[in-house]
N, C-alpha and C positions, 0 to 999 in steps of 0.2 A: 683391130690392128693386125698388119699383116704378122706370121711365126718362118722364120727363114730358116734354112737349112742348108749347113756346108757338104755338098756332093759331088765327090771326087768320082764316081762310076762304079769305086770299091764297096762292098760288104756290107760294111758296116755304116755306111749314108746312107747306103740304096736302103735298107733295113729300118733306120732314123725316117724317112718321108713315106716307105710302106706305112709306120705306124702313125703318122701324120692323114697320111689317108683316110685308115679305117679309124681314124679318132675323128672324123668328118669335118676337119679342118675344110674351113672354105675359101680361105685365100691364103694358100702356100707355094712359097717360094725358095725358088733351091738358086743356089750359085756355085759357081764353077771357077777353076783355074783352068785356064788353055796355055799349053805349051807350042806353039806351031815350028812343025818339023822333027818333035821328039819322038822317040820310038815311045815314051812313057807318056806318051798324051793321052787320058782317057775319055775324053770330053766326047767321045761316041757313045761310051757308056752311060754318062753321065745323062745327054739328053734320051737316052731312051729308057731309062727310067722315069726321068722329069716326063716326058710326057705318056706313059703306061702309069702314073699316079697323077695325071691329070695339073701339075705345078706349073706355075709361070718360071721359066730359066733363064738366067744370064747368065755371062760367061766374061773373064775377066783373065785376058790375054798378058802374061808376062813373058817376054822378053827382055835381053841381058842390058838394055837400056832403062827398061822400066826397073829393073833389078839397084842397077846401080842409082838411078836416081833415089831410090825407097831407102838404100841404105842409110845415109845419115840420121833421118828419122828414127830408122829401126836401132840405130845404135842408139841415141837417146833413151830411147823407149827400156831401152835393155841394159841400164846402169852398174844392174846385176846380173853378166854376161848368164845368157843363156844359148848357146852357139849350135840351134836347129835351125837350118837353110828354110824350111817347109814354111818358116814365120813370116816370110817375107810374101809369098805369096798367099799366105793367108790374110796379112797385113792388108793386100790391094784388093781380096777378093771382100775383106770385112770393108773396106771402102767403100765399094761398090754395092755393097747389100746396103750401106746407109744411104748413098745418094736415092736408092730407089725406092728409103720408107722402110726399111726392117731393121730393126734396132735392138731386136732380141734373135739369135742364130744357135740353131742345136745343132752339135758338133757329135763325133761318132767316137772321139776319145775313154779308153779305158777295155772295149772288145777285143783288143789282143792281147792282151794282159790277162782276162777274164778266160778266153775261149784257146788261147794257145794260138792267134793268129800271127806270130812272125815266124819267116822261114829260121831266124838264129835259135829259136827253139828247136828245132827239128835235125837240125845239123848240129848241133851241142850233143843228144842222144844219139844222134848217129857216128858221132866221131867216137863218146864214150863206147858202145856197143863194142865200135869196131876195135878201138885201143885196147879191148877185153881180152882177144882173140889173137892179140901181135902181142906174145910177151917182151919186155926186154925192152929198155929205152932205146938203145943202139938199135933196134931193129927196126921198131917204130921209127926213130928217123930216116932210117937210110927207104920207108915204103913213102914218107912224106917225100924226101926229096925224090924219089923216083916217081913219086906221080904228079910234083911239079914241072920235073924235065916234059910228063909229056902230055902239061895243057891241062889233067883233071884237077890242078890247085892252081887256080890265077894267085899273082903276085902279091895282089891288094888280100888275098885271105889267107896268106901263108901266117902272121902273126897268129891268129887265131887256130889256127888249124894243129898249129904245135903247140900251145897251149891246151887247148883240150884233148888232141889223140896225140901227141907224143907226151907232154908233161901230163897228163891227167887232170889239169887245172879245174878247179870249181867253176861256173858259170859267171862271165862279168858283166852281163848285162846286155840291152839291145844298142844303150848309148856308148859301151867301149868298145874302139875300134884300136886300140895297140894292147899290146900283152905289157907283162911287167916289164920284163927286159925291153921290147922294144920301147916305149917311155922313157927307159934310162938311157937311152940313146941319143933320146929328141932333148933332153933336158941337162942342163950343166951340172957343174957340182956341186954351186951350191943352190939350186934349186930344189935335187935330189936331198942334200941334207934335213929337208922337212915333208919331204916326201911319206905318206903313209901308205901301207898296203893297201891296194887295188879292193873293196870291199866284194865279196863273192854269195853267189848262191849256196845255202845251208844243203840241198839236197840237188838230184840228177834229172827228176820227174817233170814234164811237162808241167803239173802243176807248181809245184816247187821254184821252177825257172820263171813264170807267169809272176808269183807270189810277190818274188824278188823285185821283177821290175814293178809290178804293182806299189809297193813301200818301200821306191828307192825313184822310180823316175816319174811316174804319174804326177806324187806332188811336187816335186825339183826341178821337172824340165816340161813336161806337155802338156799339165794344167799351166804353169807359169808359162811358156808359149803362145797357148790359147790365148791367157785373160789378157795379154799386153799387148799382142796383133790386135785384138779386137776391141778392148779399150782405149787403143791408140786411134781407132777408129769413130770411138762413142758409140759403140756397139756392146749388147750385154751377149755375152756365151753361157748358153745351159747344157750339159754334158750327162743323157738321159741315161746312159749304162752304166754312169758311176751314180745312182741312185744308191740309195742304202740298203733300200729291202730287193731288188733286183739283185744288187751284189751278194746280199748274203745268200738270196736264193741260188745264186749261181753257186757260191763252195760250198752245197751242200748238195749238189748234182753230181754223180758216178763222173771221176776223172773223164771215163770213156765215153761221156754224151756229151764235155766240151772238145777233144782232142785227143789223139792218138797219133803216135808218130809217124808224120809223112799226110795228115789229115787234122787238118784247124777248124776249127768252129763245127763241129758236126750238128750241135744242135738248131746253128743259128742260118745256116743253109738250108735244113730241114723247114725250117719257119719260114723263111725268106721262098724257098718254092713251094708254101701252102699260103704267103700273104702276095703271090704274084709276083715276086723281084724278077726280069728276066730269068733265062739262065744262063745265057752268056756270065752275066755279071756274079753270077752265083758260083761259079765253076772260074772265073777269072782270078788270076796271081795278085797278090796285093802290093800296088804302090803307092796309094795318094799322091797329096801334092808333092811330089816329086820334082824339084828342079834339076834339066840339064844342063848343072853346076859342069862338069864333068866337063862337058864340050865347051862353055864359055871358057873355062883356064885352061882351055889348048888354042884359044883364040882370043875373042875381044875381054877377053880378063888377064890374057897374060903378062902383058906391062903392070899388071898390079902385086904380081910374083917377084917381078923385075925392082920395084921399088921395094918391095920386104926385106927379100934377100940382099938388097943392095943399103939401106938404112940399118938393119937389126936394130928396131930400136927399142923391142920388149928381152928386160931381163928373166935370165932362166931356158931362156928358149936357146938349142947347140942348133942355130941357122945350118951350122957345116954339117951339120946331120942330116935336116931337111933339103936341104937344095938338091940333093941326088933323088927326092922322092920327086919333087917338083920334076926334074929333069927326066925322071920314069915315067911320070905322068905325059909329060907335054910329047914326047916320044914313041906313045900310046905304049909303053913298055909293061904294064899297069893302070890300072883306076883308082888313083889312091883321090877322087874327089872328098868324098866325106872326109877323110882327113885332114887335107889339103885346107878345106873350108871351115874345119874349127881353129885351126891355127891362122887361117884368116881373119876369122872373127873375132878372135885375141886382140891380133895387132890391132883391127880396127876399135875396140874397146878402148884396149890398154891409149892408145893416142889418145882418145878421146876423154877420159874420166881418168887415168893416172897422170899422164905426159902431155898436157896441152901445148905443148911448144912443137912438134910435129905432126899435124894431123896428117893423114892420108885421105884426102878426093879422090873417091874412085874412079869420079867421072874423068880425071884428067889423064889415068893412064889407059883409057881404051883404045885400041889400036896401036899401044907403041910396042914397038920391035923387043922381043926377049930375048939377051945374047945368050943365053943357054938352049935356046930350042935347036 
């Protein structure tokens, strides 16, 4: 039976199919998501890895058609809102592993967690450092907004950035994109009335921040991800770094052989250029499946902003809040996409399993006119 493998071109796949190699796998197969025209396409990386491990590769093209087609399904699928864009194109790529006979797919889930591989690790200790050295809250702000005024803080990360170097905030995670206060912005009053504090990292250390997202989103949102993109498929996922005895072996490795700040996975690059991984792919920035969400809702998704804001039809949500973020967006004023698409994936929920009486077809508003852009 063939053993398939999800390889996005990053790290930690190309690492999953080196150890598929030297385990002398003889009929492995790797798949892909292709973005065509995105700057975050990696599928050059992807195939040169698939074939420097000798893997039969397909590749499994999404486009904002095949997106919004997939949606309804994925809503289904996802009863228990889990609102990662990444699902959707995992969704067609676990598709397409099954039409071609692989029905079991090792996934590279749980190595950034482990090794310190997100850049929001690294910029949390480096905002801490720096807030060290700016006494004085008044100070701290007025060096934020001065290095907003000129380009070194994009719009979409100013929540964060004042949260950690000007308030000192504890660490929220890789999945929180608003701070406290801005939440209370997006949210009414009485939504806020059951509102509980933002859960935070205990300590400031690379590890510490890893730990967090380890036993807070691993089991909540990227195992629950995985198994439903690919059991929606009839597909089984097995997730080889979240092994048992790998993981413990791993926290009991010197902080400094998984991570150091400004430097993710030391050890696993190490490996990766002693089992062969290129080294383009070894030394490359990590995005996986990355949809450019981003560009579709400045475009053939904007009539779907257009009906949100023009319906509100989930309560809790201050729309009047959001539609200026919407309108930064579409404006290129900001990138506030991830955002933008968890409160899409709301509505699309919420229609769906609370409020059946207004669905939202995504297909229907492609191409229509946004009066806000």
């Amino acid at each position: 039976m063939p053993v398939g493998a999800f390889l996005s071109g990053g790290l930690d796949s190309s690492l999953v199919v080196a150890a598929m190699h030297r385990l002398n796998h003889r009929d492995t197969r790797t798949f892909s998501a292709v973005f065509p025209g995105s700057s975050d396409d990696e599928s050059a990386f992807a195939r040169r890895v698939a074939g420097r491990f000798n893997a039969a590769h397909d590749e499994q093209p999404c486009r904002h058609d095949e997106f919004l087609d997939a949606l309804p399904y994925w809503t289904e699928l996802n009863d228990d809102l889990v609102a990662d864009a990444s699902s959707l194109p995992l969704l067609h790529v676990s598709r397409l592993a099954r039409a071609r006979g692989c029905i079991v797919m090792l996934s590279g889930e749980g190595a950034d967690e482990l090794f310190g591989g997100y850049g929001s690790y690294h910029k949390f200790v480096l905002l801490r450092r720096l807030s060290a050295v700016v006494p004085g809250l008044t100070l701290r702000r007025s060096v934020l907004q001065l290095a907003a005024a000129s380009g070194l803080v994009a719009d979409q990360d100013r929540p964060r950035v004042a949260e950690y170097f000007v308030r000192r905030g504890g660490y929220l995670g890789t999945a929180a994109v608003l701070s406290e206060g801005d939440l209370e912005r997006v949210l009414t009053t009485t939504a806020l009335r059951d509102h509980a504090p933002l859960p935070r990292a205990a300590g400031t250390s690379l590890p510490a921040l890893g730990a967090f997202d380890f036993e807070r989103r691993i089991p909540d949102d990227l195992l629950v991800r995985t198994d439903r993109a690919t059991m929606g498929a009839s597909v089984e996922a097995r997730v080889p770094f979240l092994d048992q005895d790998l993981v413990t072996l791993t926290w009991r490795l010197p902080a400094r052989a998984r991570s150091v700040p400004g430097v993710s996975k030391i050890v696993l690059r190490r490996l990766a250029r002693r089992w062969g991984v290129p080294l383009q792919t070894v030394m490359h920035r990590k995005i996986g499946f990355q949809l450019p969400i981003g560009d579709w809702f400045r475009g053939p998704l904007a009539g779907l902003w257009e009906t949100v804001l023009r319906e509100r039809v989930v309560p809790g949500i201050n729309y009047g809040a959001l539609a200026p973020l919407v309108r930064a967006h579409a404006q290129r004023h900001g990138d506030f996409e991830e955002l933008l698409w968890r409160f899409a994936a709301l509505e699309l929920w919420y229609r769906r399993w609370i409020d059946g009486r207004r669905p939202l077809d995504p297909a229907s508003v492609v191409g229509a006119e946004a009066a806000w852009r």
